[in-house]
C-alpha positions as CSV (number, residue, x, y, z in Angstrom):
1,X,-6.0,-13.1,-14.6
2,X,-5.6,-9.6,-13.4
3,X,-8.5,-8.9,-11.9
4,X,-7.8,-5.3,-10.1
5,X,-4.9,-2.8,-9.9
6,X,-4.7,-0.4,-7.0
7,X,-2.5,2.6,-6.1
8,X,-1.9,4.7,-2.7
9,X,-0.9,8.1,-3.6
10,X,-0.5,9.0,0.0
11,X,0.6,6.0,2.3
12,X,-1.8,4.5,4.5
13,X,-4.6,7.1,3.1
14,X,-7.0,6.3,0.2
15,X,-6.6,4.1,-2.8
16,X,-7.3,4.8,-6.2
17,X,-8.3,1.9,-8.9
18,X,-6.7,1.8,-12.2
19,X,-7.2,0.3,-16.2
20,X,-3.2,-0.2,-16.0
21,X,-0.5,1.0,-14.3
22,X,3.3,1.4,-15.5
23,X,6.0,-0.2,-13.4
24,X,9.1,2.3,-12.1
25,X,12.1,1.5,-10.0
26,X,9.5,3.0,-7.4
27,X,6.6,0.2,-7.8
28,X,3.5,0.9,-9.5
29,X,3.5,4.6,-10.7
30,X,2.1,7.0,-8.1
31,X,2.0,4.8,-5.5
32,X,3.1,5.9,-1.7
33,X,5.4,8.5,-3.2
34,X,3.6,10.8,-0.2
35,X,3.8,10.4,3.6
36,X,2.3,11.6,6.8
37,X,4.7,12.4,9.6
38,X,5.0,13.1,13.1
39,X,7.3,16.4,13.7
40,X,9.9,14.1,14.5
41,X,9.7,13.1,10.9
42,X,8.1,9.3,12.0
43,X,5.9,7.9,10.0
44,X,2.3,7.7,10.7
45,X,-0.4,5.0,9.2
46,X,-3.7,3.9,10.1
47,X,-1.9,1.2,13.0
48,X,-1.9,5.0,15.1
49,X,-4.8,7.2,13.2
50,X,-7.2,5.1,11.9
51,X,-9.1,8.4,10.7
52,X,-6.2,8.3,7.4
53,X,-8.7,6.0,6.0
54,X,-11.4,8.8,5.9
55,X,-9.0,11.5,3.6
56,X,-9.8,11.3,-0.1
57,X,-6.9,11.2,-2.4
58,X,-6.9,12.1,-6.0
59,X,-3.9,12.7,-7.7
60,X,-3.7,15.8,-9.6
61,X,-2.2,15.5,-13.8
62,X,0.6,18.4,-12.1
63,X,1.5,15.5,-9.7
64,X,0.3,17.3,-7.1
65,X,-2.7,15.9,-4.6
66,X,-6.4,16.3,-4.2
67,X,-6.6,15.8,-0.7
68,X,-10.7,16.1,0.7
69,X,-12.2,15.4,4.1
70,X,-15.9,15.8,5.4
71,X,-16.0,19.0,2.2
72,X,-12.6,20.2,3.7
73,X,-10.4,20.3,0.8
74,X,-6.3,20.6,0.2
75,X,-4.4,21.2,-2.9
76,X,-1.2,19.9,-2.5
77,X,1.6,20.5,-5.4
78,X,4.7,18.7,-5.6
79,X,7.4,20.2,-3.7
80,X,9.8,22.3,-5.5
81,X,13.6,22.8,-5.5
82,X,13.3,25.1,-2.6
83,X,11.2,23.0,-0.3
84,X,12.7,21.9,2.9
85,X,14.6,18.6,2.9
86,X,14.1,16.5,5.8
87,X,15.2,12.9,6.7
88,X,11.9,10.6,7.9
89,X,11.7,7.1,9.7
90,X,10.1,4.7,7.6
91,X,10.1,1.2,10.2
92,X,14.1,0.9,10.3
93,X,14.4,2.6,7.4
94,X,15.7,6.8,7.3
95,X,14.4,8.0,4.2
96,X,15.6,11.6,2.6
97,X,12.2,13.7,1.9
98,X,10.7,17.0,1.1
99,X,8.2,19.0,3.3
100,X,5.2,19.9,1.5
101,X,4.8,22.8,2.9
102,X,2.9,24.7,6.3
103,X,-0.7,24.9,4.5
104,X,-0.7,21.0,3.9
105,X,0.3,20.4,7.3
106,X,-2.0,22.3,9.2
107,X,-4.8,21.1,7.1
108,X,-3.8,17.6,7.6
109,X,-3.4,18.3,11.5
110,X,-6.6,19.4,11.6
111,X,-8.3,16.7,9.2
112,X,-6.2,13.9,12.0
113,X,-6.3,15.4,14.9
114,X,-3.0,15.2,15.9
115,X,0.3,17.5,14.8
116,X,1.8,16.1,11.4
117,X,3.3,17.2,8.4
118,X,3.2,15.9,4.7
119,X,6.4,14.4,2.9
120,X,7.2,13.7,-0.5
121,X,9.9,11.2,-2.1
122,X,11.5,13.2,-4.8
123,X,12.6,11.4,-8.1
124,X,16.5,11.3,-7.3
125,X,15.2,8.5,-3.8
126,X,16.6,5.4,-3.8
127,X,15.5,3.6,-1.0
128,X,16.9,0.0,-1.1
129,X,14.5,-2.9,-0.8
130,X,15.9,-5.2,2.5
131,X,18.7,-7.1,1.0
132,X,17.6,-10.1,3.0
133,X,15.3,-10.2,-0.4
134,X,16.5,-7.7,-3.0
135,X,17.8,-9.7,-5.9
136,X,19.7,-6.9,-7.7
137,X,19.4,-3.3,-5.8
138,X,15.7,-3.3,-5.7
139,X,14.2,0.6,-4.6
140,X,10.9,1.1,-3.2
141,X,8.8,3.8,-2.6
142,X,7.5,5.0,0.9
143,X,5.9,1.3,0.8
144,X,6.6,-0.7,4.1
145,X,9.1,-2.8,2.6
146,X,8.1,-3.8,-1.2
147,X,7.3,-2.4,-4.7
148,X,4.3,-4.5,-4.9
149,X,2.0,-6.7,-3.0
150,X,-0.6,-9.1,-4.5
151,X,-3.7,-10.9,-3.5
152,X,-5.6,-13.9,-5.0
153,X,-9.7,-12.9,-5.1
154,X,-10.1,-16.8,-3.7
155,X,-8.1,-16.0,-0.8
156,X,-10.4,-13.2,0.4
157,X,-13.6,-15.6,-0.6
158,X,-12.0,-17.9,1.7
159,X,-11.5,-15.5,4.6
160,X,-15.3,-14.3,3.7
161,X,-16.4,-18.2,3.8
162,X,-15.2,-18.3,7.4
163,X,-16.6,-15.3,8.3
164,X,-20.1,-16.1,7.3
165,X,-20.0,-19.4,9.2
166,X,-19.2,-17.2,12.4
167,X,-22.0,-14.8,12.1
168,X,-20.1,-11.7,10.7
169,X,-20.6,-9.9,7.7
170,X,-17.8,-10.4,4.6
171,X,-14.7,-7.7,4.3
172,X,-13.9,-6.3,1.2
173,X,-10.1,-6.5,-0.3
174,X,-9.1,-3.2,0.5
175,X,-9.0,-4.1,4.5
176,X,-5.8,-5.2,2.9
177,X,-4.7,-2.7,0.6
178,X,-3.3,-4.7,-2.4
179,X,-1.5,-3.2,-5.7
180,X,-3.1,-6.9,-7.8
181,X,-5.8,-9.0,-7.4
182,X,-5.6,-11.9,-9.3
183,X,-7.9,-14.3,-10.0
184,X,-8.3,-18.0,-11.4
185,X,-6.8,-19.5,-8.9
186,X,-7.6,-21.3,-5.2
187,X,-7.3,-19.9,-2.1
188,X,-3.8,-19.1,-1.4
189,X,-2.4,-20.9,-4.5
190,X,-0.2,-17.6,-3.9
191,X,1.7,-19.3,-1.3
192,X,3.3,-21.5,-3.3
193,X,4.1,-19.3,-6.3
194,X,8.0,-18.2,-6.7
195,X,8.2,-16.3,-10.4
196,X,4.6,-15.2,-12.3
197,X,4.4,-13.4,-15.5
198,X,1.8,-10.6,-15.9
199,X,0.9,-9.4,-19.3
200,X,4.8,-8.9,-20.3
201,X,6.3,-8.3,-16.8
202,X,8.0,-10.8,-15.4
203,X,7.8,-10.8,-10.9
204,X,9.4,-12.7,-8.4
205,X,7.5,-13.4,-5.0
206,X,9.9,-12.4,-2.3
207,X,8.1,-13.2,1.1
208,X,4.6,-13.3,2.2
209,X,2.9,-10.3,3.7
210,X,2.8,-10.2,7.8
211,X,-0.5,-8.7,8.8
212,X,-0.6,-5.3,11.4
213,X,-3.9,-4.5,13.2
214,X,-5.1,-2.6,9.8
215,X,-7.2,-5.4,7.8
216,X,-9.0,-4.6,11.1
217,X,-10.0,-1.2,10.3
218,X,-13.2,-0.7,8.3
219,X,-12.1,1.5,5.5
220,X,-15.5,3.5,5.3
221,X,-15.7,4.3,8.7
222,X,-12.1,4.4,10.4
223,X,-13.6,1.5,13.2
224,X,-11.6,-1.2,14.3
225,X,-13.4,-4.3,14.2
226,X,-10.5,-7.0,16.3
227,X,-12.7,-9.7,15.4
228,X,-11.3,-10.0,11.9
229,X,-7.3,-11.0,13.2
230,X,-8.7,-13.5,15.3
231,X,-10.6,-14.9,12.0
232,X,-7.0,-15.0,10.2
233,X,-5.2,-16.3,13.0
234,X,-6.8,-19.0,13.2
235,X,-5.9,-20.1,9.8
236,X,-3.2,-17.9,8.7
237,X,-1.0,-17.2,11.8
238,X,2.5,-19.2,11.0
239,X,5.9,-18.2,13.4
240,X,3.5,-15.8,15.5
241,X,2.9,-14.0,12.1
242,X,-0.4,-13.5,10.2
243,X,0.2,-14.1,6.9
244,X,-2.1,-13.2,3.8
245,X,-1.2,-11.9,0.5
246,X,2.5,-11.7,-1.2
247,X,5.1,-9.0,-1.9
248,X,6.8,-8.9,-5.1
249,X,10.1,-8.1,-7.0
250,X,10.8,-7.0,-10.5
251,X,14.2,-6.1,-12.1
252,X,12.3,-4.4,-15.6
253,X,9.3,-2.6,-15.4
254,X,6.6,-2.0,-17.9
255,X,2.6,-1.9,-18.0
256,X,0.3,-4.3,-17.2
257,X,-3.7,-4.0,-17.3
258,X,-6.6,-5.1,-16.4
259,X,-7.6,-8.4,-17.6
260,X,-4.0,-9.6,-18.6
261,X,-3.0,-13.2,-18.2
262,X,-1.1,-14.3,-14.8
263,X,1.2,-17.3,-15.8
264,X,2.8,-19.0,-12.8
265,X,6.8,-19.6,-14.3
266,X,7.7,-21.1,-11.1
């Protein structure tokens, strides 16, 4: 089953939790259609500032975003058709993107200490999805690599388990920032999973999720906390990789909800 769907408006910020959520050529609708960047355009995520967890995002029904740290607050519309055009680094990827404006970055270089400006992925994008994986053109959003990536609730119990027999205190799933959580299933019954269904949306699992140093980032506080990659490296670490949860493929979109069945096709 479906247990919980997540968006993040503004990459490597906040997440919001959702009933349902329609399916674009983007990924989940809303999701990491917003960026922070260096000057250089770079992109920036908690690996560098750990403070991104801190900033609240809400998305606005104009589009725009609700951005809020410590009571500081920024209104953020979507850039229009005279905002700047700018070309940003997303890992290997260069990205076309539009400035958001002076105001959002000088509120956002304040709110991370560090100079930054905000980006936006305008409708026209298409960024491809690695063709090591894309089955037929594939885009994606401001995402690392991937539309969507899903979780089962038992493999985080499991994690938890190991944890507790070590003293420390459980993490909760959005050290790992999922779009799905499913549940119903064992501990990483994922792994083995090559075509689901969900509600009427058919996904293909491309290629497990290599971890960074952000599962060990309290998301409450901005603190790293090291001890939890050790904990999944001892169990999840394959090829020098830690590996826990699954990105996805789809070639139709739709909604899915809340509650709807997860059927394992393949």
């Amino acid at each position: 089953m479906l247990e919980s769907i997540h968006i993040y408006p503004l990459k490597s910020c906040g997440g919001i939790a959702l009933g349902e959520v329609d399916l674009d050529r983007f990924g989940p609708v809303g999701d990491r259609r917003w960026m922070v960047v260096e000057p250089s355009g770079q992109f920036l995520s908690q690996r560098q500032v750990p403070a991104m967890a801190l900033l609240g995002v809400r998305v606005e029904s104009c589009g725009g975003l609700l951005l809020t740290r410590e009571g500081s607050v920024c209104e953020v519309p979507v850039p229009g058709a005279g905002a700047l055009a700018l070309e940003v680094t997303v890992w290997s990827d260069r990205v076309p993107a539009l400035d958001a404006g002076d105001a959002a970055a000088t509120w956002l270089t304040r709110a991370l200490g560090r100079p930054c400006r905000l980006v936006y992925m305008a409708d026209e994008t298409r960024r491809p999805v690695d063709l090591d994986y894309a089955l037929r053109g594939e885009t994606v959003s401001f995402a690392d690599g991937f539309p969507l990536l899903l979780i089962s609730a038992a493999s985080l119990a499991e994690l938890n388990n190991r944890l507790a027999q070590n003293g420390h205190p459980a993490v909760p799933m959005n050290r790992f920032r999922p779009n799905l959580v499913v549940s119903g299933c064992g501990p990483f019954a994922e792994d083995g999973w090559r075509r689901i269904r969900i509600g009427g949306v058919e996904l293909q699992v491309a290629k497990p999720c290599a971890r960074c140093a952000i599962p060990a980032i309290d998301q409450s506080s901005g603190e790293r906390d090291p001890y939890i990659n050790r904990a999944l490296a001892a169990f999840r670490r394959f090829d020098g990789q830690i590996l826990f949860g699954q990105n996805l493929l789809y070639q139709q979109g739709g909604t899915i909800g809340v509650g709807d069945p997860v059927e394992v096709l393949e």
